[in-house]
C-alpha positions in Angstrom: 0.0 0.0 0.0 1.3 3.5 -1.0 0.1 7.2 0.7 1.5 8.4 -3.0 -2.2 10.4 -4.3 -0.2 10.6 -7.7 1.8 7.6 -9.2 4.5 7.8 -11.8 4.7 5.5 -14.6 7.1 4.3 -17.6 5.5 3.3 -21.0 7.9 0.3 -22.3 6.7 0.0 -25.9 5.3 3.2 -28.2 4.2 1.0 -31.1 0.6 1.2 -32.7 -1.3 0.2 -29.1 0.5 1.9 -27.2 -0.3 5.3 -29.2 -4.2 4.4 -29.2 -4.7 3.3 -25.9 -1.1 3.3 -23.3 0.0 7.0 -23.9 -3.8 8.4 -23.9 -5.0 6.8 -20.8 -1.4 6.7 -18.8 -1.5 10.9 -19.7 -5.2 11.7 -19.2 -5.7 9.5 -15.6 -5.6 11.4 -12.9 -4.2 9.3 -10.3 -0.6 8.9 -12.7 1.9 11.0 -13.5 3.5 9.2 -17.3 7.4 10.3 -17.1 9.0 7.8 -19.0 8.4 6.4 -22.4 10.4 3.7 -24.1 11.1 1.7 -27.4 13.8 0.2 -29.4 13.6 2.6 -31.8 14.9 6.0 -30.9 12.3 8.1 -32.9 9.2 6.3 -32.0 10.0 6.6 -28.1 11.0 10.8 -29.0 7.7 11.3 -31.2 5.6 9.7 -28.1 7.6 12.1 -25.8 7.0 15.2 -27.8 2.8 14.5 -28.6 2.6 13.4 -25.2 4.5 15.4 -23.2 6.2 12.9 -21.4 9.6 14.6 -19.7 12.0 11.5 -20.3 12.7 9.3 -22.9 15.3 6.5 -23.5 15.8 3.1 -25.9 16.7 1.3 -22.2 13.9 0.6 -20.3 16.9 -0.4 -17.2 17.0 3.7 -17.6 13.5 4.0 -16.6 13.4 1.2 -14.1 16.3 3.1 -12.3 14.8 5.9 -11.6 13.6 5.7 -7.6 10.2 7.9 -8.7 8.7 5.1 -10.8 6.0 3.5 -9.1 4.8 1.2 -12.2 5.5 0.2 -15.8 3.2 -0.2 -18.7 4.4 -2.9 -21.1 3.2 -2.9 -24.8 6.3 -5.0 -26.5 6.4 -7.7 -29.1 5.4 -10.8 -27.1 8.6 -12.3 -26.3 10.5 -9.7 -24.8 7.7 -9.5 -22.1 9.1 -12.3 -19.4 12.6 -10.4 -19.2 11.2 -6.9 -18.2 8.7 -8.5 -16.2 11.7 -10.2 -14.1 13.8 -6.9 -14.4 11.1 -4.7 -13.5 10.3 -6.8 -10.6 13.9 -7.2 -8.9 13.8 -3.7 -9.0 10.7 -3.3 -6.8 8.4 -1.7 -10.0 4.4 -2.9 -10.3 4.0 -4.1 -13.6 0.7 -3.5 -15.9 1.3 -5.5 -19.2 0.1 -5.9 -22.3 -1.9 -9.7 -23.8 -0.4 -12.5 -23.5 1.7 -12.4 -20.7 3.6 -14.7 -21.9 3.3 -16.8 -24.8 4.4 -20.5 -23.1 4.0 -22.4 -19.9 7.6 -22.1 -18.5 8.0 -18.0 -19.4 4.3 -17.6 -16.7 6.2 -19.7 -14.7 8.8 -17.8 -14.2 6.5 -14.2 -14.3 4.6 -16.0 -11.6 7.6 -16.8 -9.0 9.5 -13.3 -10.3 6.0 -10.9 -9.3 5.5 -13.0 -5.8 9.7 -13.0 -5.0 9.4 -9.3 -5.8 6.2 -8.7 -3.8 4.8 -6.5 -6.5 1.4 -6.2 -8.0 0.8 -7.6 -11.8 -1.7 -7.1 -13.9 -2.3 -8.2 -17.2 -4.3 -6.3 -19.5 -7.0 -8.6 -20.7 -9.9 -5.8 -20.6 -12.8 -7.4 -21.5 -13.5 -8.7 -18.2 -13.5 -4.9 -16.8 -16.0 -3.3 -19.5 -19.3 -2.1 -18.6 -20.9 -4.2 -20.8 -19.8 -7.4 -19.3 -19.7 -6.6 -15.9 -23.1 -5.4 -16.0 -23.8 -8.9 -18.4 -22.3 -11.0 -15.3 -24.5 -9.2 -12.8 -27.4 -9.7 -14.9 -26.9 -13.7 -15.5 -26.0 -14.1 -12.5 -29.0 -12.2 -10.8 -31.3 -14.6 -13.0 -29.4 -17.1 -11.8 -29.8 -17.0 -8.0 -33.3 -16.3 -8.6 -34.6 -17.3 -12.1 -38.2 -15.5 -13.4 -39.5 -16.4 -16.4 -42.0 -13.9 -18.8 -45.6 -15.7 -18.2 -45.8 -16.5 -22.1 -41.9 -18.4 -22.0 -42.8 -22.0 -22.5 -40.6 -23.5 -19.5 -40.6 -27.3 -19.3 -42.4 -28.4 -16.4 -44.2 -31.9 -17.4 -41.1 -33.6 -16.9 -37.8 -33.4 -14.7 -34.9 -31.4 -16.8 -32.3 -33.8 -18.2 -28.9 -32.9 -16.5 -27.3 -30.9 -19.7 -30.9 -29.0 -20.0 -29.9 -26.5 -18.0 -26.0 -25.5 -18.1 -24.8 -21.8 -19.1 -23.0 -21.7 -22.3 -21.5 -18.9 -23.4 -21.4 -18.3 -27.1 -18.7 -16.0 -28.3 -18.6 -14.5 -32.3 -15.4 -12.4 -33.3 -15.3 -11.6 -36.8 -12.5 -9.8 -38.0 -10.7 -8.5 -40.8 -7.1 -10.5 -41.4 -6.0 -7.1 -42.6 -5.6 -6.0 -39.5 -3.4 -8.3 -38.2 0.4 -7.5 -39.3 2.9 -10.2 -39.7 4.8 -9.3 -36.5 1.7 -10.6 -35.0 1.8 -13.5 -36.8 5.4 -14.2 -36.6 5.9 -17.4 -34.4 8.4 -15.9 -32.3 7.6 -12.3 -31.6 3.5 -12.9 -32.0 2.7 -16.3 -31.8 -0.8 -16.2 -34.4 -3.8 -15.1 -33.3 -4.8 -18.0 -30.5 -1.9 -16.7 -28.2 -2.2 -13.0 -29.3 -6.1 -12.4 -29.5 -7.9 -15.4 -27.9 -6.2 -15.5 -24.9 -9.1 -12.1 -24.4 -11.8 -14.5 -24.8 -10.3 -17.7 -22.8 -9.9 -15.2 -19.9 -13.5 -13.6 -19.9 -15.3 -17.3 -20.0 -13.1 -18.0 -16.9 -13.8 -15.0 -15.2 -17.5 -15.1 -15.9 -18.0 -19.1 -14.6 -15.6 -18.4 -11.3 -15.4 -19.9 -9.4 -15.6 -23.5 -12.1 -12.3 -24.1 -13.5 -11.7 -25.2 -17.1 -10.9 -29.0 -17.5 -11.7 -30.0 -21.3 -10.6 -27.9 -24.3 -11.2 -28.4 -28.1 -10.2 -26.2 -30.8 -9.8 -26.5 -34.4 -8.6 -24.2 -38.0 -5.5 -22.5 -37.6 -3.8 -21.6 -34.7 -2.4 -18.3 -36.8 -5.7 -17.0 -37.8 -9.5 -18.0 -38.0 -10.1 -20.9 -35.5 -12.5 -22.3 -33.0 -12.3 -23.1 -29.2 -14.3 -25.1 -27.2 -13.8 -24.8 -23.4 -15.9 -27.1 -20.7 -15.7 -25.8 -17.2 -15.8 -28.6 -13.9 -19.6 -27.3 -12.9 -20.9 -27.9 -16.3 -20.9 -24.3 -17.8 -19.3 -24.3 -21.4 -17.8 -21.7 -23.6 -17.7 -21.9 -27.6 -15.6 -19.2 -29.4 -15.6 -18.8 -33.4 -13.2 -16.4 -34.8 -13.2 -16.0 -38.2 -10.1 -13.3 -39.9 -11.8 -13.4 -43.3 -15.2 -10.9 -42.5 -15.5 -7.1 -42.4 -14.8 -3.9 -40.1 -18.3 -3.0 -41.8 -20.3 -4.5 -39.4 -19.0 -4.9 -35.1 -16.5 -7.6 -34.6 -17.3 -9.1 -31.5 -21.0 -10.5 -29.9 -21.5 -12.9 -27.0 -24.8 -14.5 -25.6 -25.0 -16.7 -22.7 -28.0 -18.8 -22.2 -28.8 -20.2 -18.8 -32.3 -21.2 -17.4 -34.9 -20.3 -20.2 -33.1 -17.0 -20.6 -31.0 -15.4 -23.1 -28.2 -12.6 -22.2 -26.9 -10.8 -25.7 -24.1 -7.9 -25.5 -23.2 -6.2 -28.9 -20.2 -4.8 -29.8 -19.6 -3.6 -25.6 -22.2 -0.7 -26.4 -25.3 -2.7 -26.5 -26.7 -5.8 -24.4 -30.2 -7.4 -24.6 -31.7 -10.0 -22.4 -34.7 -12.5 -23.5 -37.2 -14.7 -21.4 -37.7 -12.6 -18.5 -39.5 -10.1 -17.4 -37.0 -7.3 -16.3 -35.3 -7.0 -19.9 -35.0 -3.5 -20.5 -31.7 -3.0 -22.9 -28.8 -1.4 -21.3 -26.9 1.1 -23.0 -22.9 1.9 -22.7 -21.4 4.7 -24.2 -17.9 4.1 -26.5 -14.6 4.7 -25.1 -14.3 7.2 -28.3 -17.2 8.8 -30.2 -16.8 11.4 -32.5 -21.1 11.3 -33.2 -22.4 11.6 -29.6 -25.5 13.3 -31.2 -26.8 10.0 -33.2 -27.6 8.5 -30.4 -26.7 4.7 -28.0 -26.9 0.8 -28.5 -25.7 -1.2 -31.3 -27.6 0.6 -34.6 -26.3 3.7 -33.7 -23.1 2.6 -33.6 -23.2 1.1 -36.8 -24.4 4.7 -38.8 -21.8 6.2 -36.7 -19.1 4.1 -38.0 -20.4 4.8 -41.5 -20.2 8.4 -41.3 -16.9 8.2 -39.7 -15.7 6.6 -42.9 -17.9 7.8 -45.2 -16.1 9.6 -48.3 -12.6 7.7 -46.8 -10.4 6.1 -48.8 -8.3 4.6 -46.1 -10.9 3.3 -43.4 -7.7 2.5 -41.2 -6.6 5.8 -41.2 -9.5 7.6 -40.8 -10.2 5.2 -37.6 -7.0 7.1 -36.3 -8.0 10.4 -37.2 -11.0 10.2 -35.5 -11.6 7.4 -34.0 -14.5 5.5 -33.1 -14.3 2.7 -30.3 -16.1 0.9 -27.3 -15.3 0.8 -24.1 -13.4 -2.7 -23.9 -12.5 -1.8 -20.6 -8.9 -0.7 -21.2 -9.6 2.6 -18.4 -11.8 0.1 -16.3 -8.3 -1.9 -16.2 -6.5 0.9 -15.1 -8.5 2.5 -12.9 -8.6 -0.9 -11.0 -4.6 -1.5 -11.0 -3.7 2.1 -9.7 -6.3 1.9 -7.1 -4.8 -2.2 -6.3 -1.5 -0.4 -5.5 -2.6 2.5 -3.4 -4.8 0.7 -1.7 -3.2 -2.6 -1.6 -5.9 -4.4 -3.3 -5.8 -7.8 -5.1 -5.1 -7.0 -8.7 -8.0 -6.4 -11.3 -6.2 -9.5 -13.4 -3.7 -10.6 -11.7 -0.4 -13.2 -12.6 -2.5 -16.5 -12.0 -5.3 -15.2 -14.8 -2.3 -14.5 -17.5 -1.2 -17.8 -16.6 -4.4 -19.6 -16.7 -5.1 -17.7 -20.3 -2.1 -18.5 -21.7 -1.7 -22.1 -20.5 -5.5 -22.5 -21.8 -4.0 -20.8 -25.9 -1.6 -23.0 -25.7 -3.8 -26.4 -25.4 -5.7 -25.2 -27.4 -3.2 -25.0 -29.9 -2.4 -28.5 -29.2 -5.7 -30.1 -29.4 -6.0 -27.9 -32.9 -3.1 -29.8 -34.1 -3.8 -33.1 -32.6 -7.3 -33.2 -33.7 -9.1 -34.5 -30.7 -10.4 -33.0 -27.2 -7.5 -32.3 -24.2 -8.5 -32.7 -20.5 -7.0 -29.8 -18.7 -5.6 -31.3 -15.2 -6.7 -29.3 -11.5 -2.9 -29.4 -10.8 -2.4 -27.4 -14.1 -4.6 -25.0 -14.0 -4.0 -24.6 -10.5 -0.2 -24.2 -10.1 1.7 -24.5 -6.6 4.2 -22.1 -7.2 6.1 -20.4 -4.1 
């Protein structure tokens, strides 16, 4: 726990992500004070500096972990780099917020795992969706209709007969349809990306955990390609299930991601984080959530709207990616929820928002699936794996 009001961070990494999200959060939150930024490459790390206003720049992020004001680093890094900063930055006493995966293989969690509790720092691992508002407020709903299930009077609901044990589990249904366009090939590249399983999916392995805690995973089956489109199924020990389809080959014309989970006659839908609809009982009002970024406040909420303000965003744009820079339009994924929840972990000495066991569990969850892609057949996922004793 820290009496600091005002913590000071370092950016490590001023790539793409860390331009749309790191440096506009880190400078615009008002309980941190961003003083170093850091890359490789000499001119990215001084451009972030000057647009940003960040005092101190360097190509060595041991320069920014030396300095006795940082309180916490932000890590936005190829993939593979991630495990030797996290062990740096935690020897030298720094909490560490860092970037999906959090590390692309068993061995390199590991070793983040015993590094982060030897160091007696706080981790957290940036795998938002679980902190937007429209899944929190999706959980609180399900689970409210769980504890205490009401049905509309006109919902057929067996009753004639008992319900067959796989009648009523929650299964949670999860549609991501992307362009491949917008993936480059560092992302791809098996060493510094590791395809889109490790570098995407781990989002969606983490939220189905989250959402079914306390169940733990124990059977996994995925198939297509590990590098792109693919498929994951994940059965939890309680009977919950999650099925993922994420397809590289659709169109930033219509919202990438939707989820529904259906549990006990009743149907829970969130579009696109600003829209989320619930079926089959009777308080179903939609809930509204406004986009991290909207440059067309005036047309309006929910999932339509956000679909005429993407148009005009890009209407008369020859370069959709661009003009998504210029002005962009986004949800709230919960990248500020994330935030919010690890500055206020290490002031107040909370438990982290998503701590070094989740990046584990996410990325020992890619990599099976991975395995059972290539294998062709289901894996069981052992308690003593997902579970790891580590001092």
């Amino acid at each position: 726990m820290t009496s600091k009001k005002v913590l000071t961070a370092a950016q490590i990494g001023c790539g793409k992500f860390a331009w749309n999200q790191d440096l506009v959060n880190l400078t615009a939150h008002p309980g941190v004070k961003l003083k170093w930024v850091c890359d490789v490459n000499q001119e990215n790390a001084r451009r972030a500096a000057e647009h940003f206003s960040v005092p101190c720049c360097t190509t060595d992020f041991l320069e920014a972990l030396g300095d006795p004001e940082v309180d916490f680093i932000k890590i936005a890094t190829t993939h593979e780099v991630h495990l030797p900063i996290i062990e740096a930055a935690a020897k030298a006493g720094k909490h560490i917020f860092c970037e999906k995966p959090m590390a692309m293989v068993d061995e390199e969690a590991y070793r983040i795992i015993h590094a982060v509790r030897r160091g007696g720092i706080k981790l957290c691992v940036d795998l938002n969706r679980r902190m937007s508002p429209a899944m929190q407020a999706l959980r609180r709903k399900w689970l409210g209709h769980a504890a205490n299930p009401q049905h509309n009077p006109w919902r057929y609901v067996e009753t004639v007969r008992e319900l067959l044990p796989e009648e009523n589990l929650p299964h949670m249904m999860i549609r991501i349809q992307d362009e491949s366009s917008s993936y480059g090939l560092g992302h791809l590249d098996p060493l510094s990306g590791g395809g889109e399983i490790i570098g995407e999916s781990v989002h969606w392995l983490d939220l189905a955990c989250w959402f079914f805690a306390p169940q733990l995973p124990c059977e996994i089956t995925a198939w297509g390609s590990s590098r792109l489109s693919h498929g994951i199924h994940l059965r939890f020990d309680r009977g919950a299930s999650m099925t993922l389809d994420f397809s590289c080959s659709g169109t930033f014309d219509f919202p990438k991601e939707l989820y529904e989970v259906t549990d006990n006659a009743a149907l829970f839908r969130s579009l696109h984080f600003v829209e989320n609809d619930y079926y089959g009982m009777p308080e179903n009002a939609p809930e509204f959530f406004a986009p991290q970024h909207d440059p067309f406040p005036e047309k309006g909420q929910g999932f339509a709207a956000f679909q005429a303000k993407y148009l005009a965003n890009v209407a008369g744009s020859t370069n959709a990616k661009l003009q998504e820079n210029a002005t962009p339009l986004m949800p709230d994924k919960g990248h500020i929820a994330m935030l919010d929840g690890f500055v206020r972990a290490i002031q107040e000495d909370l438990p982290s928002p998503c701590d070094e066991l989740a990046g584990f569990r996410s990325t020992y969850l890619a990599q099976r699936a991975i395995e059972s892609l290539e294998l062709k057949r289901t894996l069981s996922i052992p308690l003593e794996k997902i579970t790891p004793c580590i001092l």
